[in-house]
ZABAMAR-861981 format. One line per 2 residues: number of its first residue (from 1); for each residue x, y, z of C-alpha. Coordinates in Angstrom, 3 decimals. Layout:
<sites>
NUM) X/Y/Z | ...
</sites>
This chain:
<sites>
1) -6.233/-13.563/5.051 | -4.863/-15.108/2.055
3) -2.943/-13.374/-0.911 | -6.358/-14.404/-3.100
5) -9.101/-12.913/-0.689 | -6.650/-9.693/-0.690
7) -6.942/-9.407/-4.197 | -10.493/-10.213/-4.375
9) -10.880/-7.319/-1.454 | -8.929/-4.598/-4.169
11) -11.009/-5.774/-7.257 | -14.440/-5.585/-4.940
13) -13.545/-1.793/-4.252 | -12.321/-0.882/-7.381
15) -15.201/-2.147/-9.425 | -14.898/-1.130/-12.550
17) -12.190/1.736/-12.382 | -9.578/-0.762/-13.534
19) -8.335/2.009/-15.637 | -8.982/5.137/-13.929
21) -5.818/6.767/-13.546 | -4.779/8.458/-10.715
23) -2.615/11.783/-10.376 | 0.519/10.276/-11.486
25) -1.053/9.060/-14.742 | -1.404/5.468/-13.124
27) -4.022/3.317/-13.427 | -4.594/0.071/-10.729
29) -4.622/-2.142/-13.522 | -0.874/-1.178/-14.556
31) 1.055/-1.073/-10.597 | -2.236/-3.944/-9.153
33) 0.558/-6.291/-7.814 | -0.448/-10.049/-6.697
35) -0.480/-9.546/-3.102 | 3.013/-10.618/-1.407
37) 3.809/-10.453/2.540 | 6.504/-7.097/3.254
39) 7.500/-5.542/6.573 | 6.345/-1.514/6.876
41) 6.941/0.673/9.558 | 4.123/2.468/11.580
43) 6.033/5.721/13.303 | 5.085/6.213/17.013
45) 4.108/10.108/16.676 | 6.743/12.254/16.557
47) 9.241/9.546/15.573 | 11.068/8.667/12.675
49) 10.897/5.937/10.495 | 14.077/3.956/12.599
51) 11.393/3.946/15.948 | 8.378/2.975/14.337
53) 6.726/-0.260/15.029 | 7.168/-2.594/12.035
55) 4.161/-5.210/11.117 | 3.955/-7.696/8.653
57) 1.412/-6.007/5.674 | 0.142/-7.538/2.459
59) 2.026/-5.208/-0.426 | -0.787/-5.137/-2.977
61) 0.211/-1.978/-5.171 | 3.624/-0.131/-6.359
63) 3.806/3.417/-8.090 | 6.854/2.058/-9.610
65) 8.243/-1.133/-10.682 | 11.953/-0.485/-9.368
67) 10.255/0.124/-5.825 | 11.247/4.305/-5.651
69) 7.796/5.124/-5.669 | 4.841/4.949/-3.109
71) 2.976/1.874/-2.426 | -0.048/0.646/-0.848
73) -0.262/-1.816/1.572 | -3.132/-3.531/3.226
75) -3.065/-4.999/7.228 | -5.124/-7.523/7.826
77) -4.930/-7.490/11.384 | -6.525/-3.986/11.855
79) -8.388/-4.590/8.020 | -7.008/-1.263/6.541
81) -4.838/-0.326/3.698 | -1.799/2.174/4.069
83) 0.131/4.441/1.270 | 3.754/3.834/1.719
85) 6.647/5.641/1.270 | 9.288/4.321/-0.048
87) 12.324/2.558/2.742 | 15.354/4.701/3.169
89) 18.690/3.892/4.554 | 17.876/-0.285/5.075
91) 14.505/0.608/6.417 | 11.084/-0.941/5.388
93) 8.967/1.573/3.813 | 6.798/3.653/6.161
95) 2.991/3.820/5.988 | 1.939/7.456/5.769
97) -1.564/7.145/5.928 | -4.681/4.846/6.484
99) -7.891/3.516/4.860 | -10.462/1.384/4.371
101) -10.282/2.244/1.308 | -7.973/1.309/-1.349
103) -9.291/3.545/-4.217 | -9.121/6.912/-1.584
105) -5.264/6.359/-1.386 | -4.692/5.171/-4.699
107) -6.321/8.696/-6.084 | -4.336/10.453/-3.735
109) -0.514/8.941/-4.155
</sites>
């Protein structure tokens, strides 16, 4: 999947809701990022971030602009999106949940 058909996947769910804010007082149209290849972590149960396995994800959205704040990723090799925590301590952020839907995590950051 390229960065383009990742965006076009976001915009197809969203719709219209552009500026539907979430929770936080965001709204996708403010923290929408142009797709851009990251590293997350996926914990093995039980484990913390430091034993996870870490894939290559499409980072698509960020709560905040200095990176402190969740994010939402989307894998194309299992074709789901993930909310992210922010990386601690030199690690990659760790995905926290999973969707096929980008609008059901963005409404819950």
């Amino acid at each position: 999947m390229t960065a383009d058909e990742d965006h076009a996947l976001i915009v197809s769910q969203v719709g219209d809701a552009m500026d539907k804010s979430n929770l936080h007082g965001l709204t996708v149209r403010e923290s929408l990022l142009e797709p851009v290849r990251t590293k997350d972590v996926y914990p093995s149960p039980g484990a913390n971030a430091s034993t996870g396995e870490e894939v290559s994800v499409w980072l698509v959205l960020e709560e905040r602009k200095d990176g402190s704040g969740y994010k939402i990723v989307y894998d194309d090799g299992i074709d789901r999106f993930g909310l992210a925590t922010p990386g601690k301590d030199g690690h990659p952020p760790t995905v926290v949940s999973r969707s096929h839907s980008f609008f059901f995590l963005f409404e819950g950051m």
